[in-house]
N, C-alpha and C positions, 0 to 999 in steps of 0.2 A: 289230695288229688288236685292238678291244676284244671282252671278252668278254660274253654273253649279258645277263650280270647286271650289267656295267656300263651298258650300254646303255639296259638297263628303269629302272635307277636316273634315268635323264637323258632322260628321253620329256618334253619341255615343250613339242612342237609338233607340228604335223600330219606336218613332213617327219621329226621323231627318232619318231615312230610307223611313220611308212612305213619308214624305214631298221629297224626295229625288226624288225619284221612280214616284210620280206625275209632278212633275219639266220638269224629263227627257219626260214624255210622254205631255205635252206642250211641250215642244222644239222641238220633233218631229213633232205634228202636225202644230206646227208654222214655222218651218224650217227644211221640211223634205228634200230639196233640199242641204244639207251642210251635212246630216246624209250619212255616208258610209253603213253604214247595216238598210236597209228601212223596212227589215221584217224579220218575227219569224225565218228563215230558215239563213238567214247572218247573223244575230246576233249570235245562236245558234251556227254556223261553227266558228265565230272569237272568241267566248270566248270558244270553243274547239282548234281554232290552240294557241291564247294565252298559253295555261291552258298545252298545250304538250311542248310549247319553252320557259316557264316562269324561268327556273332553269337559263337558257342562261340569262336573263336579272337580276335576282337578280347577278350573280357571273360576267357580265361585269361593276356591280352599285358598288361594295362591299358591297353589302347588304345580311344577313343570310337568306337563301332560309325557309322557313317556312316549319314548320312540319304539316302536314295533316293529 
């Protein structure tokens, strides 16, 4: 069985999203004890502070900040 990070690696369509998205909610429920955001309300806050400090980690990578 692949793992977490190989999987994200290989998302190129709606069904490797869907297979993705089920993966991750096993891995939750199998190992919610390793999960840093255990619920809808930490999750929701970290991909909001990500999403404000993301410019900072494309331009410390060299990498072109994406257009949105």
């Amino acid at each position: 069985m692949k793992n977490l990070e190989d999987i994200v690696e290989n998302v190129e369509s709606k069904d490797d999203f869907i297979l993705f998205v089920r993966r991750l909610i096993q891995d939750l429920r199998k190992n919610s004890e390793v999960w840093e955001n255990k619920n809808l309300e930490d999750y929701l806050e970290a991909i909001l502070s990500w999403t404000e400090d993301m410019d900072g980690y494309y331009l410390n990578n060299n990498i072109p900040i994406p257009k949105i």
